[in-house]
Backbone as numpy.savetxt, mean C-alpha at the origin, in Angstrom:
# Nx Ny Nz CAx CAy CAz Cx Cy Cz
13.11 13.12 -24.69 13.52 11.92 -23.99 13.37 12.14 -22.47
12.94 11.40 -21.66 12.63 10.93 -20.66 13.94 10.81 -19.76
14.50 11.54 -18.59 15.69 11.10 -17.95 15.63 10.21 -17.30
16.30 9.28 -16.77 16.61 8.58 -15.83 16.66 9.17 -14.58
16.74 10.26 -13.91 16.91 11.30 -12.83 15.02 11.59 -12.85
14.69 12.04 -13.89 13.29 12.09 -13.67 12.58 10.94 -13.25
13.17 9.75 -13.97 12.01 8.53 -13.67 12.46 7.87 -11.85
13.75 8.31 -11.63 14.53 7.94 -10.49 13.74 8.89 -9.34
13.30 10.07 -9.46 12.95 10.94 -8.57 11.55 10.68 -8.61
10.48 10.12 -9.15 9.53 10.41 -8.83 9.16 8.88 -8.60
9.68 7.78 -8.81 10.13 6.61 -8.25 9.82 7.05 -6.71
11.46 7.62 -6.45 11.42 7.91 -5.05 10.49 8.58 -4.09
9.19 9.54 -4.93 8.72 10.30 -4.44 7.36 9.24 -3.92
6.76 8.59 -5.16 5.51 7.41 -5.02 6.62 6.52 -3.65
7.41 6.07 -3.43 8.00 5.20 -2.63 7.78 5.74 -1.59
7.90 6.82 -1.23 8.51 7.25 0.38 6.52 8.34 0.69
5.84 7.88 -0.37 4.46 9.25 -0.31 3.71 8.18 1.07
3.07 7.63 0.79 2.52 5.98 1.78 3.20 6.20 3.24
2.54 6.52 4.26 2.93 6.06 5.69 2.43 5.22 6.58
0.99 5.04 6.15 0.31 3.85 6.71 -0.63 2.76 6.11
-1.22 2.10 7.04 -2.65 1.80 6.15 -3.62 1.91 6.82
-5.43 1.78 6.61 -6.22 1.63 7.81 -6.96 0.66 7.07
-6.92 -0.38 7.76 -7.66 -1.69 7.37 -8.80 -2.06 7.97
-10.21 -2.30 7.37 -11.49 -2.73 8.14 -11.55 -4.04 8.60
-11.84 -4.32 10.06 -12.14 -5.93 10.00 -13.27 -5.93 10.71
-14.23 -6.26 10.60 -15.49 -6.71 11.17 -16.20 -5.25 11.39
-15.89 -4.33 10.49 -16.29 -3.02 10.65 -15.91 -2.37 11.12
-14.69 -2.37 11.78 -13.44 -1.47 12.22 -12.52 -1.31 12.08
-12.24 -0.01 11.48 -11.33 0.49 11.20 -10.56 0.95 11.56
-8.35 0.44 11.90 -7.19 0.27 12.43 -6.57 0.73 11.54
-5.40 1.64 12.01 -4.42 1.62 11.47 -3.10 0.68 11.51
-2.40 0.68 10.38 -1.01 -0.32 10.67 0.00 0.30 9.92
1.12 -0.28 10.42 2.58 -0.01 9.97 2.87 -0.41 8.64
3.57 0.22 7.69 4.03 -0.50 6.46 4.91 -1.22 7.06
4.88 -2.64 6.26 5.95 -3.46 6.79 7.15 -3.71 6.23
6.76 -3.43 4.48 8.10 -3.47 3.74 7.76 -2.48 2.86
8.66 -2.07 1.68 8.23 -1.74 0.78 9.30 -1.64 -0.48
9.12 -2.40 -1.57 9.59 -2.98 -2.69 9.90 -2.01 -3.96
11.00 -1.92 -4.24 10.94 -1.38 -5.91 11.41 -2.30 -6.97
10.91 -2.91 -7.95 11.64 -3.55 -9.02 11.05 -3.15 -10.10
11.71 -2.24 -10.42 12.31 -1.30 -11.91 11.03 -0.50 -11.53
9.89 -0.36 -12.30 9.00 0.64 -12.02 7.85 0.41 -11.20
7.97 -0.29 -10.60 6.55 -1.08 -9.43 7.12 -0.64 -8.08
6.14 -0.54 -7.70 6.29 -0.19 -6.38 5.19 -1.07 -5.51
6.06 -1.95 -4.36 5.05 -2.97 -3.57 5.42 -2.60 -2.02
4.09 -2.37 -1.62 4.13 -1.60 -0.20 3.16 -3.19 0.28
3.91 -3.65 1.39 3.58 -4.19 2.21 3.08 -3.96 3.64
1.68 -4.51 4.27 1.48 -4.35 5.34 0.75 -5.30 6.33
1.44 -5.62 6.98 1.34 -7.21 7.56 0.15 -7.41 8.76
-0.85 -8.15 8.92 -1.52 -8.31 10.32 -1.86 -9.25 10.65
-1.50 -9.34 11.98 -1.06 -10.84 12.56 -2.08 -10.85 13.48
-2.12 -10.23 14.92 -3.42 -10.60 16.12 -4.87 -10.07 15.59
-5.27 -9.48 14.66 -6.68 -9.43 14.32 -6.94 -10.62 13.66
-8.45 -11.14 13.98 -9.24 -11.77 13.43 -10.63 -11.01 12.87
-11.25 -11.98 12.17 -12.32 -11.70 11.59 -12.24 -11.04 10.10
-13.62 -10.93 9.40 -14.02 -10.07 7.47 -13.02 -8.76 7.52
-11.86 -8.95 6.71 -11.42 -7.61 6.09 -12.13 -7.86 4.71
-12.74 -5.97 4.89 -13.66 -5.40 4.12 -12.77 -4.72 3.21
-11.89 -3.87 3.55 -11.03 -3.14 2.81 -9.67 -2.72 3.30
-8.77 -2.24 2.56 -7.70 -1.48 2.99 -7.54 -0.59 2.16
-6.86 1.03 2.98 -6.45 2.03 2.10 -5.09 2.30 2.58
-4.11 2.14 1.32 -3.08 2.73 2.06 -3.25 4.57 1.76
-2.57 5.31 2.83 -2.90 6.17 2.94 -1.66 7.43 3.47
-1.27 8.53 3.52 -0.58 9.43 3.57 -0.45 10.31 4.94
0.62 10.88 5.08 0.81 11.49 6.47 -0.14 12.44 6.78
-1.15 13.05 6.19 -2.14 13.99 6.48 -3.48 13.22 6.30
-3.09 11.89 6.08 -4.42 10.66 6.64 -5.18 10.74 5.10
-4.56 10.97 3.90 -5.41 11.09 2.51 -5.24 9.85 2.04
-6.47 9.46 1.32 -6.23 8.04 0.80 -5.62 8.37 -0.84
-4.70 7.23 -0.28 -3.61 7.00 -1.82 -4.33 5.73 -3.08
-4.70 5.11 -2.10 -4.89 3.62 -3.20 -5.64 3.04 -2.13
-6.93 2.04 -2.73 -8.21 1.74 -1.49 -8.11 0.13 -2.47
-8.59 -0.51 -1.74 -8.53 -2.36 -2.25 -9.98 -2.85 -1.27
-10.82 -3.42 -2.06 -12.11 -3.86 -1.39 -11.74 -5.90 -1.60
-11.76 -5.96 -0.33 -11.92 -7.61 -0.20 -13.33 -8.03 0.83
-13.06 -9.46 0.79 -14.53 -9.89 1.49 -13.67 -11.39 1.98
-12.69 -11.42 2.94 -11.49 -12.36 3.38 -12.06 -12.68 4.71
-11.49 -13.57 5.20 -12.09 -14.05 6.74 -10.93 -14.36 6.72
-10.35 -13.51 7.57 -8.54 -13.89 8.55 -8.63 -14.51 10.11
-8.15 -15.51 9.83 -7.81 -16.42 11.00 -6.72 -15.92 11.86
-6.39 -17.21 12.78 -5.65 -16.71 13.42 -3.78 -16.11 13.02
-3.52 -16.71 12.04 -2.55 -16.91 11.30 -2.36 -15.41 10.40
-0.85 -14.81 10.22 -0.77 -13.73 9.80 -1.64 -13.42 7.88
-1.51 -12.22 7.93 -2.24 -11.87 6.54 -1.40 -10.66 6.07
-1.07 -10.80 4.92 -0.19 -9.46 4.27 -0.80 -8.79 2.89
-1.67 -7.60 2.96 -1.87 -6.70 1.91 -0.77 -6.09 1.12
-1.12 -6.37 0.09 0.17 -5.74 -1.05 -0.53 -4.69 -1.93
-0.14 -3.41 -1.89 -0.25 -2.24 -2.74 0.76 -2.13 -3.51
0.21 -2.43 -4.89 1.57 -2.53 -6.01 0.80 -1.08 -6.59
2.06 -0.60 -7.39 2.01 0.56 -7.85 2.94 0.28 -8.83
2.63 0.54 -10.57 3.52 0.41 -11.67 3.29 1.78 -11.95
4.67 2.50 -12.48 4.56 3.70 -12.86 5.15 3.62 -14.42
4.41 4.34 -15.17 4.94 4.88 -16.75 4.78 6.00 -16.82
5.84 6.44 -17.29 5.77 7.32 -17.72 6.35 7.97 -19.23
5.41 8.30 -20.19 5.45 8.87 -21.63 5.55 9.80 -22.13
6.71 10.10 -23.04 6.67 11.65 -23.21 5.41 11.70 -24.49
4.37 12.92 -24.47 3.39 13.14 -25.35 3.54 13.67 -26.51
């Protein structure tokens, strides 16, 4: 059986792993702030918000304090002037074998 302390700790570990993101827009690539970040029951939703860029986001990776990519998302979006928020959801299971 599966603890609750186990599924609670590594919950916490995917939650707090993510420190940034670097998002392409018009072929350049920025970093940004997580803006929120969500747990409900085993998902994990990392938010990251951008408001004064314009122009084609190509992609986003959110990514880790030694700059490693965690999770990469390919879009083909034309952001206006008006804010835009990437969501990195993360569902975790875990099964005993």
């Amino acid at each position: 059986m599966i603890t609750d302390l186990y599924l609670d700790q590594t919950l916490d570990f995917l939650r707090d792993l993510p420190k940034s993101a670097k998002v392409t827009i018009n072929g350049a690539e920025t970093e940004h702030d997580i803006f929120r970040t969500l747990v409900e029951g085993q998902t994990i939703k990392h938010f990251v918000y951008l408001s004064n860029e314009t122009g084609v986001i190509s992609s986003a990776k959110l990514i880790d304090a030694q700059q490693r990519d965690l999770q990469t998302k390919t879009y083909n979006v034309t952001k206006g002037p008006d804010g835009f928020t990437i969501v990195f959801v993360t569902e975790l299971k875990i099964e005993e074998a």
